[in-house]
C-alpha positions as CSV (number, residue, x, y, z in Angstrom):
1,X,37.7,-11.7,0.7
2,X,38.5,-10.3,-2.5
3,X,36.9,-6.6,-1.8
4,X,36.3,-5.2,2.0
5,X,33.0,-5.5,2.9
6,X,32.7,-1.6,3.8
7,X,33.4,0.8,1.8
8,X,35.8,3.4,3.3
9,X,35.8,5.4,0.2
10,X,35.3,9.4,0.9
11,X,31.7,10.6,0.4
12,X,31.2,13.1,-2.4
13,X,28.7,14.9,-0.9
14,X,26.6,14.0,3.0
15,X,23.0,14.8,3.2
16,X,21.4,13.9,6.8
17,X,17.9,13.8,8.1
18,X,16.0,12.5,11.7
19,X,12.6,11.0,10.6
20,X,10.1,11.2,13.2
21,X,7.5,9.5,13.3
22,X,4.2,10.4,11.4
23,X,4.6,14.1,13.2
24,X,7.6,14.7,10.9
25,X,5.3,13.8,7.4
26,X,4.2,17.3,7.2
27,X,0.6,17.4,5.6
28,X,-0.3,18.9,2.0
29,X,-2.2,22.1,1.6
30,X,-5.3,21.0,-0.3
31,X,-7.8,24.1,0.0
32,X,-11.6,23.5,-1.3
33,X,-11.5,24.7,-4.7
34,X,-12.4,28.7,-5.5
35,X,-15.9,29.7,-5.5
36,X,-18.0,32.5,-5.9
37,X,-20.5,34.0,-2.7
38,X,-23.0,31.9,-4.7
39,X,-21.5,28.6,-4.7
40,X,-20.0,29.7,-1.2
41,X,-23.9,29.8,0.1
42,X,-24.6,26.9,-1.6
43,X,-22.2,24.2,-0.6
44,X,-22.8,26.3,2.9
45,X,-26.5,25.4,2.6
46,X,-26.3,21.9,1.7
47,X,-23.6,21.1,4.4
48,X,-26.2,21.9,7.1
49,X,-29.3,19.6,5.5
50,X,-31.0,22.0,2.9
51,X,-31.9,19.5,0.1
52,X,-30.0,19.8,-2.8
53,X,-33.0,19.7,-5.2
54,X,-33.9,22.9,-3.1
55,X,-30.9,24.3,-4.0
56,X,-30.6,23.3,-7.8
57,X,-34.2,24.3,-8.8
58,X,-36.2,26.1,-5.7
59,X,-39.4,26.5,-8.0
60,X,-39.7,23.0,-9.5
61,X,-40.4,19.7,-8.1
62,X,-37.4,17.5,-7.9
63,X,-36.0,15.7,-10.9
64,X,-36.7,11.9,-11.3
65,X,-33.9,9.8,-10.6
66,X,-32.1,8.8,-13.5
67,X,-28.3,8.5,-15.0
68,X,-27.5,12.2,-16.7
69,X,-24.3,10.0,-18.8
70,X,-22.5,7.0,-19.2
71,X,-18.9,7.2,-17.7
72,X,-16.0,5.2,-19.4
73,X,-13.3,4.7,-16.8
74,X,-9.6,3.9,-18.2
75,X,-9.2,1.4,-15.2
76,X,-9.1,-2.4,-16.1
77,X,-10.3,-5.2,-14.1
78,X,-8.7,-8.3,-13.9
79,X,-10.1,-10.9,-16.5
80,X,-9.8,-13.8,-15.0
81,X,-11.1,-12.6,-11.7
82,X,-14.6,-11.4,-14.0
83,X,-14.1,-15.0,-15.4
84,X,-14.4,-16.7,-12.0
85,X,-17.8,-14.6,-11.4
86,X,-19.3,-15.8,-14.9
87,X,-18.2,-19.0,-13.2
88,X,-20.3,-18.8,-10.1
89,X,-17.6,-17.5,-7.7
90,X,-15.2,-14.5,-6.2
91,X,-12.2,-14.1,-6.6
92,X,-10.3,-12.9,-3.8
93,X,-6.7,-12.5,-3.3
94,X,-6.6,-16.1,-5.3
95,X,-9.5,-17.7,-2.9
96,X,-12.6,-18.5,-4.8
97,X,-15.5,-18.0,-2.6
98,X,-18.7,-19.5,-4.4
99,X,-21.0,-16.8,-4.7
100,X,-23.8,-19.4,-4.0
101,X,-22.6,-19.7,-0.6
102,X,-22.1,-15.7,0.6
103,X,-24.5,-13.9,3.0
104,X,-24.6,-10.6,1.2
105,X,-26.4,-9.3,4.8
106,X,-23.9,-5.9,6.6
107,X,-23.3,-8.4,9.6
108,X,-22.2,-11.6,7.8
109,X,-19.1,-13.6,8.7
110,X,-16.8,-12.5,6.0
111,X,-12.8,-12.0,6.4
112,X,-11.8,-8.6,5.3
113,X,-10.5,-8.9,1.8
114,X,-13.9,-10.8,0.7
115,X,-16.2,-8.3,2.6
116,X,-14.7,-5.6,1.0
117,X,-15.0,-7.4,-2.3
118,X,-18.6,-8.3,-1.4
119,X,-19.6,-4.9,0.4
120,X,-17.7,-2.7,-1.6
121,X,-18.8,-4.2,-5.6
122,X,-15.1,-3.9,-6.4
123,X,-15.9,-6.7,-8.4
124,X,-17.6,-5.1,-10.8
125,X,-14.7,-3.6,-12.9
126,X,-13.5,-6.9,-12.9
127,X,-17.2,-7.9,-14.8
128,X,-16.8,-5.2,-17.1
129,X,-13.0,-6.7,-18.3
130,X,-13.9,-10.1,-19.0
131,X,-16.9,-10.1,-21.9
132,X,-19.4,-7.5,-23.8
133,X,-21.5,-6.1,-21.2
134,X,-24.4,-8.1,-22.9
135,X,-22.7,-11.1,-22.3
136,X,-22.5,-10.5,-18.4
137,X,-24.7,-7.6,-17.3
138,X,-27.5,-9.9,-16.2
139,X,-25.0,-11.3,-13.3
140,X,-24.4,-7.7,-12.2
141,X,-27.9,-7.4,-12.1
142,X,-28.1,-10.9,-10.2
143,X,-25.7,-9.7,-7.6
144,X,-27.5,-6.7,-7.3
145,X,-30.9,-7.9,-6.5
146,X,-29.4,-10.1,-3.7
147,X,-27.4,-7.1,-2.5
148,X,-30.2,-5.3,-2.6
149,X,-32.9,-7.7,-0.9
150,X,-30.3,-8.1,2.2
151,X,-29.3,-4.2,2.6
152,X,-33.0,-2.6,2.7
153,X,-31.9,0.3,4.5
154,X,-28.8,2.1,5.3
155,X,-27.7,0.3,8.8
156,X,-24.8,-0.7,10.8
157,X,-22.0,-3.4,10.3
158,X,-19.4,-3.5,7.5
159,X,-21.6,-2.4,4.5
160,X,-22.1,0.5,5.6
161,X,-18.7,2.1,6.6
162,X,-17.7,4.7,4.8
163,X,-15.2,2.9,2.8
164,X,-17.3,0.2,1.9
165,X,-20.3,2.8,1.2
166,X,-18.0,5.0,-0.8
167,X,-16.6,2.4,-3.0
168,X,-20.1,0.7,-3.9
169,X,-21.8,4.1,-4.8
170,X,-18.5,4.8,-7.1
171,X,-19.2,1.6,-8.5
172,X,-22.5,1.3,-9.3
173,X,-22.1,5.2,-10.8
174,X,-18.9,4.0,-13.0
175,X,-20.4,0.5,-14.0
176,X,-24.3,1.3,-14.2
177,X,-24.7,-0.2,-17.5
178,X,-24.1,-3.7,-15.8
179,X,-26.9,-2.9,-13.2
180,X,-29.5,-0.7,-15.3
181,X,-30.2,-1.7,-18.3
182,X,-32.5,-4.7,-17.9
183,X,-35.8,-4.9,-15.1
184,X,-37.2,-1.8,-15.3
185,X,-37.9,-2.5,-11.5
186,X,-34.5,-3.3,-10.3
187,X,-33.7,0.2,-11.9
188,X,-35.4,1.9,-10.4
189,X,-34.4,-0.2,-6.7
190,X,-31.1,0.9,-7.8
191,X,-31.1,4.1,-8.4
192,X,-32.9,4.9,-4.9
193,X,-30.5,3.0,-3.4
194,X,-28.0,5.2,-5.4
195,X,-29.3,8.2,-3.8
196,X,-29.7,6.8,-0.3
197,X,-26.0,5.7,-0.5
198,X,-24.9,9.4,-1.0
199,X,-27.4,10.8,1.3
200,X,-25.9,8.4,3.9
201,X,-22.5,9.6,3.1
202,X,-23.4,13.2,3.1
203,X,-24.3,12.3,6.9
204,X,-21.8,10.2,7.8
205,X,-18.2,10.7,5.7
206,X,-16.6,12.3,8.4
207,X,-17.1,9.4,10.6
208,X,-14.8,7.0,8.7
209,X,-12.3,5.1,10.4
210,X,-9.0,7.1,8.4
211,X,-8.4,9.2,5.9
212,X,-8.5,7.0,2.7
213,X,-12.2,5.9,3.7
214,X,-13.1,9.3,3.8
215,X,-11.2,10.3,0.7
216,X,-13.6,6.8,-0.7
217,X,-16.7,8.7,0.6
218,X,-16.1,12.0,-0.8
219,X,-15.3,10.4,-4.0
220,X,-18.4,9.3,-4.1
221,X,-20.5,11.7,-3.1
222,X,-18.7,13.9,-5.6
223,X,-19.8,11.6,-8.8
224,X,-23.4,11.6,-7.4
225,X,-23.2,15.3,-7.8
226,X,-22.1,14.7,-11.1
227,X,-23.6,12.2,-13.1
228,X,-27.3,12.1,-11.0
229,X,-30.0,15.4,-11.3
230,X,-30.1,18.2,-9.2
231,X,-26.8,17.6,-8.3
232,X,-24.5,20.7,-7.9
233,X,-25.4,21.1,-4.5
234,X,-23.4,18.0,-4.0
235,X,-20.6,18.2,-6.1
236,X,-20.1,21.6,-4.5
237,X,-19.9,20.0,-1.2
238,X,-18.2,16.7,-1.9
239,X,-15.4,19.3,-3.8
240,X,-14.5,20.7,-1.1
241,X,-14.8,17.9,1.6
242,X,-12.2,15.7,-0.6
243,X,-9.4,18.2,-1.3
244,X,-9.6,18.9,2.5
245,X,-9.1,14.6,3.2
246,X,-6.6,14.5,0.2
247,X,-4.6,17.2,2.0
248,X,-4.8,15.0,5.6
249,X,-4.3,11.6,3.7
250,X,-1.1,12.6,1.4
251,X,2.4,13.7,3.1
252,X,4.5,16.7,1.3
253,X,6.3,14.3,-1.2
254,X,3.6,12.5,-2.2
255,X,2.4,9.0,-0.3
256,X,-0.3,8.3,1.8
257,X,0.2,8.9,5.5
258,X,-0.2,4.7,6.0
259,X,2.7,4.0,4.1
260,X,1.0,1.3,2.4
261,X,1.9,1.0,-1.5
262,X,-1.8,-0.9,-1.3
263,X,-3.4,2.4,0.1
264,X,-1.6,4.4,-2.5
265,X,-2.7,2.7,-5.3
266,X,-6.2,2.8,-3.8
267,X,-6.2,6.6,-3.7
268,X,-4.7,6.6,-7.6
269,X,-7.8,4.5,-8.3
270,X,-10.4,6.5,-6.9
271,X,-9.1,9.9,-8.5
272,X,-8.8,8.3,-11.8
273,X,-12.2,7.2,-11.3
274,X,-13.8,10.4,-10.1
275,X,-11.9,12.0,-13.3
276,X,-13.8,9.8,-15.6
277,X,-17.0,11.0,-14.1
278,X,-16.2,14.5,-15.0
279,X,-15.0,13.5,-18.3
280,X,-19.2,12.0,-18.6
281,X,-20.4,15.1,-18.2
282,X,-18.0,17.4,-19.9
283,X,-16.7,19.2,-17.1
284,X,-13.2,19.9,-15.9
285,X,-12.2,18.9,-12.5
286,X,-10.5,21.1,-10.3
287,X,-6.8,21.8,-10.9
288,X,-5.9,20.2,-7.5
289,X,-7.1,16.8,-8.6
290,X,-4.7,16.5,-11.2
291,X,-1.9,18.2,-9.1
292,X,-3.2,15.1,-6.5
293,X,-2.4,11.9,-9.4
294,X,1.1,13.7,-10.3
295,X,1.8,13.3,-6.7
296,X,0.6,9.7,-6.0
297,X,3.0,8.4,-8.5
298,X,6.5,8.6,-8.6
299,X,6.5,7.8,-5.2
300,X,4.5,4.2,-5.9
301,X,7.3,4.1,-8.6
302,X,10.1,4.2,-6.1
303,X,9.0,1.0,-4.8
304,X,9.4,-0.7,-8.2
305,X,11.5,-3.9,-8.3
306,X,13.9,-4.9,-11.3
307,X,10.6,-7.0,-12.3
308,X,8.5,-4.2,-12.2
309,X,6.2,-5.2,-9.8
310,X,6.0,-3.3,-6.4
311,X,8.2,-4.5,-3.4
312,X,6.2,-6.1,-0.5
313,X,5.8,-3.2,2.0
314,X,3.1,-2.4,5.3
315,X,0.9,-5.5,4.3
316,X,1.1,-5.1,0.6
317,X,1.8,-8.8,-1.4
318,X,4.4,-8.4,-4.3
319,X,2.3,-6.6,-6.6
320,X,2.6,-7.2,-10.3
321,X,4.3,-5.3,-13.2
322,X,1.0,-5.6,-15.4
323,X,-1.5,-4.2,-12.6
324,X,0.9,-1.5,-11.7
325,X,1.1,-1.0,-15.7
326,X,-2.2,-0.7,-16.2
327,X,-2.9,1.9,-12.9
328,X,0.0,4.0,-14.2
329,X,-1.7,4.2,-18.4
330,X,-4.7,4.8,-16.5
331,X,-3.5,7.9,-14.3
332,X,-2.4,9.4,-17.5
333,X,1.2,10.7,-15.1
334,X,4.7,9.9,-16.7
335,X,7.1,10.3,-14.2
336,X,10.2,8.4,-12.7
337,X,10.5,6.6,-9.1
338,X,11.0,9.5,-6.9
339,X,14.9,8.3,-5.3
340,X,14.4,9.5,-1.8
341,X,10.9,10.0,-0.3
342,X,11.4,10.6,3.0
343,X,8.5,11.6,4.4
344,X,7.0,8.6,3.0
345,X,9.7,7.1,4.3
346,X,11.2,4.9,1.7
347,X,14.8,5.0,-0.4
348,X,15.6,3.9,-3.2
349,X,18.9,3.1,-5.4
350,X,19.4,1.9,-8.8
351,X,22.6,0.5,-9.6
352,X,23.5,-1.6,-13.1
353,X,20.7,-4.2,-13.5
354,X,20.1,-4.0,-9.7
355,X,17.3,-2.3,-7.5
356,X,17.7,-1.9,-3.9
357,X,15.1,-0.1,-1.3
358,X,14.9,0.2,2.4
359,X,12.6,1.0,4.9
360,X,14.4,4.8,6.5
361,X,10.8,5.7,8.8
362,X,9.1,4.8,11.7
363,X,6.4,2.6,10.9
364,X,2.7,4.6,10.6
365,X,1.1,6.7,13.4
366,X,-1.9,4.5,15.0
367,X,-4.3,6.8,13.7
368,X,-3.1,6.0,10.1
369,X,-1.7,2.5,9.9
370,X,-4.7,0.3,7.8
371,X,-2.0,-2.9,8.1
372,X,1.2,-1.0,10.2
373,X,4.1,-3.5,9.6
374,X,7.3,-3.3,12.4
375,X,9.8,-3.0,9.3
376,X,12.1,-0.4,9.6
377,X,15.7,-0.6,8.3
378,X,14.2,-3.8,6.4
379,X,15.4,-3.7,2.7
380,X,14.9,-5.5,-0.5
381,X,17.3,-5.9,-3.4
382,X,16.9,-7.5,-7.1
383,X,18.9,-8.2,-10.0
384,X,17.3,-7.7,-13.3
385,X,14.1,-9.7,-13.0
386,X,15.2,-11.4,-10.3
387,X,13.9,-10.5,-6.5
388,X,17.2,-11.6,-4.0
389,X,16.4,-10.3,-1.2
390,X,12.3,-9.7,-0.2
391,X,9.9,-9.1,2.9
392,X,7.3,-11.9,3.5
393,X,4.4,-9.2,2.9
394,X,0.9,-10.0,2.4
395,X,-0.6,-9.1,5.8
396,X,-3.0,-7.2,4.2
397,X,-4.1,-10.0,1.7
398,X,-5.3,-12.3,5.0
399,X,-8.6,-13.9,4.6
400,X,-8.0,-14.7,1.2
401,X,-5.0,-17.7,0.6
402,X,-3.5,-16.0,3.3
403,X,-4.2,-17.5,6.5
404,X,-5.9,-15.0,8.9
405,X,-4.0,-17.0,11.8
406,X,-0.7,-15.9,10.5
407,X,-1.8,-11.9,9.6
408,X,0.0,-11.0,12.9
409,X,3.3,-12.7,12.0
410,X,3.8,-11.3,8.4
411,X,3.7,-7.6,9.7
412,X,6.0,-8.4,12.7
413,X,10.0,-7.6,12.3
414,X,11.1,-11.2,11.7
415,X,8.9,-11.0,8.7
416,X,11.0,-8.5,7.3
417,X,14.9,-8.5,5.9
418,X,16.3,-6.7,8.8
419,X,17.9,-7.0,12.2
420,X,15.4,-8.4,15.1
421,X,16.6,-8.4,18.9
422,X,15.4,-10.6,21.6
423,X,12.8,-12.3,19.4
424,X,10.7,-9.1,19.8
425,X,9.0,-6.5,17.3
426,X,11.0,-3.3,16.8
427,X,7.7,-1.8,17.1
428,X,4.5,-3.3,18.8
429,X,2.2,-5.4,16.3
430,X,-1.6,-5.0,17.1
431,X,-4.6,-6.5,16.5
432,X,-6.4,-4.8,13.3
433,X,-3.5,-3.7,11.8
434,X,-2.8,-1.3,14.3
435,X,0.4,-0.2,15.6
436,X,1.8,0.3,19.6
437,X,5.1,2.0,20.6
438,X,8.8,1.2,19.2
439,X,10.3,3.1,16.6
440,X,10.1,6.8,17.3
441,X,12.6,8.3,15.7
442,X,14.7,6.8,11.9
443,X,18.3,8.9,11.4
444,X,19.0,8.6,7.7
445,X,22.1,9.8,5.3
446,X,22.4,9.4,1.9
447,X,26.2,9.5,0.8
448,X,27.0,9.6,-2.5
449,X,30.4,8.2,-3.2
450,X,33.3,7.2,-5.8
451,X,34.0,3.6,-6.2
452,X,36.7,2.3,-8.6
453,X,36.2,6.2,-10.5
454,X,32.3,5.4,-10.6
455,X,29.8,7.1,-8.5
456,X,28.5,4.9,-5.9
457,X,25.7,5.7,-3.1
458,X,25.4,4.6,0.5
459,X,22.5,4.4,2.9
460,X,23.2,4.7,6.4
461,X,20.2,4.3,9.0
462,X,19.2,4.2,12.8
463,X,16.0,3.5,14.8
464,X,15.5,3.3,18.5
465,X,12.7,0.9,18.8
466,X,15.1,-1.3,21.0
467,X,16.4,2.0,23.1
468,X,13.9,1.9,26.0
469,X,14.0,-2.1,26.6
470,X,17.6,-2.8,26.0
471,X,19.3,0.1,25.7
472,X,20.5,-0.3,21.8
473,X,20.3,1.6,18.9
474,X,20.3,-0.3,15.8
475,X,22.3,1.0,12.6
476,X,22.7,-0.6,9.4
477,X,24.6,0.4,6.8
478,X,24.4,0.0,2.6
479,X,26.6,-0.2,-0.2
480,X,25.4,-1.1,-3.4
481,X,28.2,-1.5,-5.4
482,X,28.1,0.5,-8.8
483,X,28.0,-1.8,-11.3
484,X,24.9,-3.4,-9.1
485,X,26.7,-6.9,-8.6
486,X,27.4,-6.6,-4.8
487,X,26.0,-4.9,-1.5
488,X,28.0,-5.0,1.1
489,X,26.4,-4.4,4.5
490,X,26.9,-3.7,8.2
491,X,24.1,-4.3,11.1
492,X,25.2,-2.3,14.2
493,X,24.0,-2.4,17.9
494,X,25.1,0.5,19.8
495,X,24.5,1.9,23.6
496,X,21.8,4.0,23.8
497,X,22.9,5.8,26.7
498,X,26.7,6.7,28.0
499,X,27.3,3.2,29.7
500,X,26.0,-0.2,27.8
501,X,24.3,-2.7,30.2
502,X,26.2,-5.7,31.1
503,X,25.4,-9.4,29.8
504,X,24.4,-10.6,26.4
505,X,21.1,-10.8,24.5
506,X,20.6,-12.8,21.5
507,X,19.9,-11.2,18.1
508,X,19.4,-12.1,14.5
509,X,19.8,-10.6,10.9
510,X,17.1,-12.2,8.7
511,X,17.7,-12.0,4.9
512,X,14.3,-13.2,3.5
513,X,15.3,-14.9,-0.1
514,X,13.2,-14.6,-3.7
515,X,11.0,-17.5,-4.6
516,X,12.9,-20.3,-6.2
517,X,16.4,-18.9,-4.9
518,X,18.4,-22.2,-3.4
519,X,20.7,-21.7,-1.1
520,X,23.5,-24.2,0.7
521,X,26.0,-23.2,3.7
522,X,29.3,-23.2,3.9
523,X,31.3,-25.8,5.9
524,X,32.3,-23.1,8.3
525,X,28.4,-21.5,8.6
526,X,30.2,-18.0,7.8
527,X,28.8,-18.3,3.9
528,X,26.2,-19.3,1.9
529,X,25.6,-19.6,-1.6
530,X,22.5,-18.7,-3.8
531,X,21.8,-20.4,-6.7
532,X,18.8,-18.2,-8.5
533,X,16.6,-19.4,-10.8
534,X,17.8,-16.8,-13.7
535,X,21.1,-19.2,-14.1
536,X,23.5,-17.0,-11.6
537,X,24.9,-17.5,-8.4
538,X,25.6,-15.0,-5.6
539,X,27.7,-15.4,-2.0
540,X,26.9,-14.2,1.1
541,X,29.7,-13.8,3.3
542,X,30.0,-12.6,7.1
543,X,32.7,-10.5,7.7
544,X,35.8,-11.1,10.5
545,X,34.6,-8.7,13.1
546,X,31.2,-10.3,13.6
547,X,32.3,-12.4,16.5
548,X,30.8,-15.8,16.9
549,X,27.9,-14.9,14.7
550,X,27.1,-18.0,12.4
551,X,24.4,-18.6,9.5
552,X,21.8,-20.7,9.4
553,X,19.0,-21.7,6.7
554,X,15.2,-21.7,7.8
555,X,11.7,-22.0,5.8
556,X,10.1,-18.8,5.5
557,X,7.4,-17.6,2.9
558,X,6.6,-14.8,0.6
559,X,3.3,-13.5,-0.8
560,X,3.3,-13.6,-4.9
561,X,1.1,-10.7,-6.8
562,X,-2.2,-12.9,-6.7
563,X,-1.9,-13.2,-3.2
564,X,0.1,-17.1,-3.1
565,X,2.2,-17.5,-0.1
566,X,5.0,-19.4,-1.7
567,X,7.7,-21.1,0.8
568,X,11.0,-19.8,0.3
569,X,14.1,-20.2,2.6
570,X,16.1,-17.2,4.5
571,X,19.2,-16.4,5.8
572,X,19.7,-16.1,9.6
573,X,23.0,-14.7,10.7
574,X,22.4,-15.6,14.6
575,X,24.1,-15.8,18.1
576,X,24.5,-13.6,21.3
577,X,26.2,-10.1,21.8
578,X,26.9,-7.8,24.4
579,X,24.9,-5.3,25.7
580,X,27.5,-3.0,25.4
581,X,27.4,-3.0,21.5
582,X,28.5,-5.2,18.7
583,X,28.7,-4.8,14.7
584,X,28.5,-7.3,12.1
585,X,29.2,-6.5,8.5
586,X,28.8,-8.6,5.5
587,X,28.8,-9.1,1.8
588,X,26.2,-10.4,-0.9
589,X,28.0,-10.8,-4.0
590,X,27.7,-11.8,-7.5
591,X,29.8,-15.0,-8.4
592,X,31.5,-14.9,-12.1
C-alpha cells in the first residue's frame, strides 16, 4: 500500500486519561438558588405539607383555579407528526397508531415510545406546529376528555411516573390554549386535574426512576408555581428541588450522566420550556438555569455528523440536522462541539470534509443507563454529507418501527462499529435498558501529531470488558488523516495479566456501513471497496500483520432520524487469534 497504515509520526504533544466508570463523571454543583429567611421558611414550610395557598395569602380564601398567562415556547413540533393527529392517528417514531384504537387507561398495553407519547401529551407541541390553534384545538380538547375520563384520579401504572406526570403537566401548562378555551366544563376538569398533577408531584418527584424523570417533575412543578395562583410556595420549592437533580443528572463538562444524546436533548427541552414559563410571567429565572442550557450544548454538538444530524449513540436513532436545528435556535446557546468530553465520554475530530467520533467511556452506571448500549471504542466516521462508517442505533426508538424483539440486539456490541470477542457483549446487555458488568475502566490519549507538515490527531483507547473472561485488553487505535480522506486504524488484543492463556478464540471487527453505501470484496478477502452514494469510492484494506484475518460482507441495519430501520451491509474482518495477543491494523481510504 501506498501509505502505512499507522502512523509512526512523533506526537506533538501526549495528553492521557483512565475513564472510570460513571464514578469518574464527577457531579455539578447546582445549589438551590439564594433566598432570604422568608423564602427559606417558606419553601421549608411547603416541603413538609403546609398548603401553598396558606403560605401565599394566610388571610384570604384560596384563589380560583385559573391560567395567570399564556406561555409562548420557542420549541417546534414536528408538522407532519400534528398532521397525522388531524388525521386520526400518532405518530410515533414513524408508526401511526390510530388514536381510535388506544386505551388511554395508566395500565394499558402500550410499548414505551407510544405510552410516553400517549401518557406524557408530547403530542401536543406537535398540534400546535401544524395549523392555527382554531383549526385544531377542539382535538386537543378531544384527547383530553378521553384522557381525562380514563385517569380520574392520580393512581398507579405508567401515567403516573414521574416522568410521564412531569411532562403532561408541562404540557398542558405550555399548550393550554389547545385544551381551555372551548367547554367551559372540560376547563375547569382540566385545570383540577392541573393542580392534582402538581400536588402528586410535590409528593412523589423524588420517587422517579432516574434523574431526568425527576429533573421532568421538578420542571413541572416549577411552572405550576408560575403560571397558576397562589403559587410561590411552589416555585420556591420546585427551584430548589431542580437545581439539586440538574446537579446529579449533568457530569462536570456538560452531558447527562446516561450518555444518551436522546436524554440530553430531553433535558435541553424541558429547560427551554420551563424558561418560556418565566418569560409568561415576566420574571427572570435563576442564573443557574441559563448556566444549565450553556452546558447541555456543545457537548450534543460534539456528536454532530458531516450531515448535521446526531450520530447514533446509547439507543439514540440518527437524529436529524433540522430537529437538532431547531432545539439549538430554541436554546438561544451558540457554541461549537466541545472536541473532547470525557466525562461524557465521547471524542471527537474534525478533519477536511470529514467527522470522526468514538466511544472513549464505560458504558452508563446501572442506576443511570435509560437504554445502556455495550459500545465502547465503537466509532463513526463521515465525509461531507455522507455517513461511512455508523452504529445500528435506535434501541431506544423500539415499539415504534423498531421491532421490540430486536431492542436487545441494537444495544449489544455487534451492533456497534468496534471489535467484539467470542460473540459476547463487552459489557452485559439487560432487560429494560439496563446495564450488568464489563467495561470498568476506558484508557484514553489524545496525540496530536504532524503529518506531511500538517497537524494531524490520533486517538488511542483501551477497555477491559474482556479482562476477567478471557484475559484481553482491547486497544484500538485512530488516525484520521489531515486532509480527512483516510483513517487508518489498528484493533489490538493484549494479555491482561503477565502470561496470555494458551489456545485461540475467535474475534471480529465490525465496520457498520452508511445507508446506500455498496460495497464488493476483493478476490483475496483482504479489501473491499465502497461505492457511496455521493459519487466517490473508498478502500478498505487489512494490513500484513493481521494474520489469517479475512473480510467478509453481511446484512446489517441502521436506524434513520424518523425512526426507519434501513438495511445496510457491514464489514466483518473475522477469524481466530491467540490468547496470547494479536493486532490487526487497517486502512479506509479515499480512492482518486
Amino acid at each position: 500500500m501506498a501509505e502505512p497504515l499507522v502512523d509512526n509520526a512523533a506526537p506533538a504533544e501526549l495528553e492521557a486519561i483512565a475513564v472510570e466508570p460513571a464514578r469518574a463523571l464527577v457531579l455539578s454543583d447546582f445549589r438551590p438558588p439564594r433566598a432570604g429567611p422568608v423564602d427559606s421558611v417558606v419553601r421549608w414550610a411547603y416541603r413538609i405539607g403546609v398548603p401553598g395557598s396558606v403560605l401565599a395569602a394566610p388571610l384570604r380564601k384560596p384563589s380560583a383555579l385559573r391560567m395567570l398567562a399564556t406561555v409562548a415556547s420557542p420549541l417546534e413540533g414536528e408538522r407532519a407528526a400534528g398532521m397525522a393527529l388531524r388525521a386520526g392517528q400518532f405518530l410515533v417514531h414513524g408508526l401511526k397508531v390510530p388514536i381510535d384504537k388506544v386505551d388511554f387507561a395508566s395500565n394499558a398495553s402500550l410499548t414505551p415510545p407510544v405510552q410516553r407519547v400517549v401518557q406524557g401529551f408530547t403530542w401536543l407541541r406537535d398540534l400546535d406546529a401544524c395549523a392555527p390553534r382554531e383549526e385544531c384545538a377542539a382535538i386537543g380538547e378531544k384527547l383530553l376528555a378521553r384522557w381525562l375520563k380514563a385517569n380520574p384520579v392520580p393512581a398507579k401504572g405508567p401515567a403516573w411516573s414521574v416522568e410521564h406526570a412531569g411532562l403532561r403537566l408541562l404540557a398542558w401548562l405550555v399548550h393550554a390554549p389547545l385544551l381551555l378555551g372551548g367547554d367551559a366544563k372540560l376547563r375547569g376538569q382540566a385545570l383540577e386535574a392541573m393542580e392534582a398533577t402538581a400536588r402528586f408531584l410535590d409528593r412523589q418527584v423524588a420517587s422517579a426512576d432516574d434523574r431526568l424523570g425527576q429533573v421532568a417533575g421538578w420542571c413541572a412543578i416549577v411552572a405550576a408555581g408560575l403560571l397558576m395562583p397562589d403559587g410561590r410556595p411552589r416555585r420556591l420549592f420546585g427551584e430548589a428541588g431542580l437545581l439539586r437533580a440538574l446537579g446529579e443528572l449533568v457530569g462536570d463538562d456538560g452531558g447527562v450522566l446516561s450518555r444518551s444524546p436522546l436524554a440530553q436533548m430531553e433535558a435541553i427541552a424541558l429547560l427551554v420550556d420551563l424558561r418560556a414559563c418565566y418569560e409568561a410571567v415576566d420574571r427572570a429565572p435563576p442564573p443557574a438555569l441559563e448556566t444549565m442550557l450553556a452546558m447541555l450544548v456543545p457537548p450534543l454538538l460534539a456528536l454532530r455528523m458531516g450531515d448535521r444530524g446526531v450520530g447514533s449513540w446509547q439507543g439514540a436513532g440518527a437524529t436529524s440536522a433540522a430537529r437538532l436545528d431547531a432545539l439549538v435556535v430554541a436554546s438561544g446557546v451558540r457554541a461549537r462541539p466541545g472536541k473532547e468530553c470525557r466525562h461524557w465520554g465521547y471524542q471527537r475530530v474534525d478533519a477536511g470534509k470529514s467527522v470522526l467520533v468514538l466511544d472513549a467511556a464505560p458504558p452508563p452506571r446501572a442506576r443511570h443507563a435509560r437504554h445502556g448500549c455495550a459500545s465502547t471504542l465503537a466509532f463513526e466516521l463521515s465525509h461531507g454529507e455522507q455517513r461511512i462508517i455508523v452504529n445500528c442505533g435506535g434501541g431506544e426508538l423500539a415499539g415504534g418501527q423498531v421491532p421490540v424483539r430486536i431492542e436487545q440486539g441494537l444495544r449489544g456490541t455487534a451492533a456497534h462499529s468496534t471489535l467484539v470477542l467470542d460473540d459476547a457483549n463487552s459489557t452485559a446487555v439487560l432487560i429494560k435498558g439496563q446495564i450488568g458488568k464489563g467495561v470498568e475502566e476506558v484508557d484514553i490519549a489524545r496525540t496530536a501529531v504532524k503529518q506531511k507538515g500538517r497537524d494531524a490527531v490520533r486517538l488511542e483507547a483501551s477497555h477491559n470488558g474482556y479482562a476477567a473472561r478471557y484475559g484481553l485488553i482491547h486497544r484500538r487505535t485512530l488516525l484520521l488523516g489531515a486532509d480527512g480522506s483516510g483513517l487508518s486504524g489498528e484493533d489490538m488484543l493484549e494479555p491482561s495479566g503477565r502470561q496470555g492463556k494458551r489456545g485461540k478464540i475467535a474475534f471480529a471487527i465490525r465496520f457498520h456501513l452508511g445507508y446506500g453505501i455498496e460495497a464488493g470484496l476483493a478476490d483475496d478477502r483482504r479489501g473491499a471497496g465502497l461505492a457511496l452514494p455521493d459519487g466517490s469510492y473508498w478502500q478498505f484494506r487489512l494490513g500484513g500483520d493481521s494474520g489469517e484475518a479475512q473480510i467478509a460482507i453481511e446484512d446489517s441495519l441502521w436506524v434513520d432520524g424518523q425512526g426507519r430501520p434501513r438495511a445496510t451491509k457491514q464489514l466483518v474482518v473475522e477469524g481466530l487469534t491467540s490468547r496470547s495477543g494479536g493486532r490487526f491494523p487497517w486502512l479506509l481510504k479515499r480512492m482518486g
